[in-house]
N, C-alpha and C positions, 0 to 999 in steps of 0.2 A: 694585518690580515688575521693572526691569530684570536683577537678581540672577538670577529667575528665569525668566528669559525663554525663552534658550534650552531648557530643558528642559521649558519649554508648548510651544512650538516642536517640540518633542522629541515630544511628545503629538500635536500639532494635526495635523503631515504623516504621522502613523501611524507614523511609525519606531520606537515603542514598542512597537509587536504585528507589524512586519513582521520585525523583526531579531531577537526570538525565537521567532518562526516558523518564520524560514531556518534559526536553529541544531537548531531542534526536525526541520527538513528532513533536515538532513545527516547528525545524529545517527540517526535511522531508516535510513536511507540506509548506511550503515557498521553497523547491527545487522544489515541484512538480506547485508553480505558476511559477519559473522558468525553467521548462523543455522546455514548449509552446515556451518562449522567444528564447532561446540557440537553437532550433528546427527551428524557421523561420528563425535566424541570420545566420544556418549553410546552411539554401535551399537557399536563398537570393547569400549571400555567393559561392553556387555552381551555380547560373547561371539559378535556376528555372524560372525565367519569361522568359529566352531565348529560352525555351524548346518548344513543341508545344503546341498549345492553352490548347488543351483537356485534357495535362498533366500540365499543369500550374495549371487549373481551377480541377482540381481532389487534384495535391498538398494543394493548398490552402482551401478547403474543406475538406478536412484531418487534415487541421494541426488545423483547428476548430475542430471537433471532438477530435481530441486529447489536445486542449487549453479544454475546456468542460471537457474532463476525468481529467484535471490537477484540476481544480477548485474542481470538486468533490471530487478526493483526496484530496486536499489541507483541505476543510472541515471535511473530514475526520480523516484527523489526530489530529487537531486542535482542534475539538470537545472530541475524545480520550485522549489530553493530559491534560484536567480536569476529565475525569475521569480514569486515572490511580492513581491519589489521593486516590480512595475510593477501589484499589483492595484489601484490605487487611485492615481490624479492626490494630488496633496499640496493643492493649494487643496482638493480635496471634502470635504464636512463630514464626510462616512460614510465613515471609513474602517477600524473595526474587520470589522465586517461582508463586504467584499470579500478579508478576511484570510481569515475563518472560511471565507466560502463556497469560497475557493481549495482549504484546508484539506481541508475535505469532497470538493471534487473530486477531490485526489490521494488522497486516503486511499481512493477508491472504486475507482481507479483501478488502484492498490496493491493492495485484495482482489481487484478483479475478473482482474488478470492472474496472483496466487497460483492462485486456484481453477482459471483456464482453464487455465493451462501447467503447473502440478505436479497441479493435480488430475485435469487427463487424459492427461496421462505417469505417473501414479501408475496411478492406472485401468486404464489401457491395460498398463502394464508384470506386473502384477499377474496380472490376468485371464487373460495369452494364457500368460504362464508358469508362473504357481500354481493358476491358478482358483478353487478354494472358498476354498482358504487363506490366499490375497490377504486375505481379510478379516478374518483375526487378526493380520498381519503388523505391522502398527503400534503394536496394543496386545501385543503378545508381545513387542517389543525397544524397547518404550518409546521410539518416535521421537515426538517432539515434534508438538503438531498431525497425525500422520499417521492415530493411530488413530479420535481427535475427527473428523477436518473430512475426511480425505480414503478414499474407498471403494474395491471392487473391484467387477466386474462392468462385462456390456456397457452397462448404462444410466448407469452413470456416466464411461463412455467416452464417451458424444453427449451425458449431460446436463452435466457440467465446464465447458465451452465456453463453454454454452448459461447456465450460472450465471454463470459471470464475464463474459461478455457483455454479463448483464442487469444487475450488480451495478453496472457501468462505467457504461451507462444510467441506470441509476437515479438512480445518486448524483450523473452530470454534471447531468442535469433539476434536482435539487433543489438545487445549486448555481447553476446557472442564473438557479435563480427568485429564491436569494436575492441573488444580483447583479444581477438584472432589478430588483427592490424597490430598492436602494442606488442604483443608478444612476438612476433616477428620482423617485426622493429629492434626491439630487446637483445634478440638473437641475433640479427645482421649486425648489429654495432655491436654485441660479444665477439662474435669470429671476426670480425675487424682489428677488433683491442688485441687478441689471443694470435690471430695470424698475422 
């Protein structure tokens, strides 16, 4: 039994789902410096400086808001994957759970400032400078997620925001609750061991 000890040990304080988590952290985290890159390689690529001015010069103001949204993510996650270390005490029984729920937090986190920072510098950039033709622009030069997820027009200039906002909300709640569950878990089988 002693042979294996250490690596129940290895199990029992969670270090087996928090240490590749963190690297699952970092790794997203450094995609998202790399999205920007793979994004001007792909418009370059299609021909966008052959385009017309105004779509040139929109493109590439874009793809700054969106290098911008990457940074922030990148930060984001990066800063998260030191502290998913500390989701969970090492004596607690539950400690997958406070992984997951971390998990779900940032990743909400992660959408919800995508959609609010490039999808209303997207929006916005679009609208005031192309207007109708904002809304073929993503799927005409093949940007990635731009013609999927992200739109032109005024309402999605106030609803962007308003989505990533709510995405942020949502997902922290439902992380919440799932560490409100674990941590109360936690505690009943404490005063169980103790009393």
């Amino acid at each position: 039994m002693s042979f294996i000890a250490p690596y129940l040990l290895f199990i029992d304080k969670g270090h087996m789902f928090k240490k590749p988590f963190s690297w699952l952290y970092a790794l997203i985290a450094i995609l998202n410096l790399l999205l920007p890159l793979y994004i001007i390689y792909q418009l370059i690529d299609n021909g966008i400086f052959d385009a017309a001015f105004k779509i040139s010069i929109t493109v590439v103001l874009a793809w700054v808001i969106i290098a911008f949204a990457g940074w922030v993510s990148f930060q984001l996650w990066w800063d998260r994957k030191t502290k998913i270390t500390f989701s969970s005490d090492d004596d607690a029984e539950f400690v997958a759970t406070p992984v997951f729920s971390h998990f779900i937090q940032t990743l909400g986190e992660w959408i919800g400032t995508w959609v609010g920072l490039a999808g209303f510098g997207f929006a916005l950039l679009t609208t005031i400078i192309l207007g109708e033709e904002g809304r073929y622009l993503g799927y005409r030069y093949s940007i990635p997620f731009v013609g999927e997820y992200l739109g032109s027009g005024w309402a999605n200039v106030i609803l962007m925001p308003i989505y990533g906002f709510l995405i942020i909300v949502l997902t922290r709640f439902l992380a919440e609750q799932i560490k409100a569950l674990s941590a109360i878990a936690n505690n009943t089988k404490q005063k169980q061991t103790n009393g």
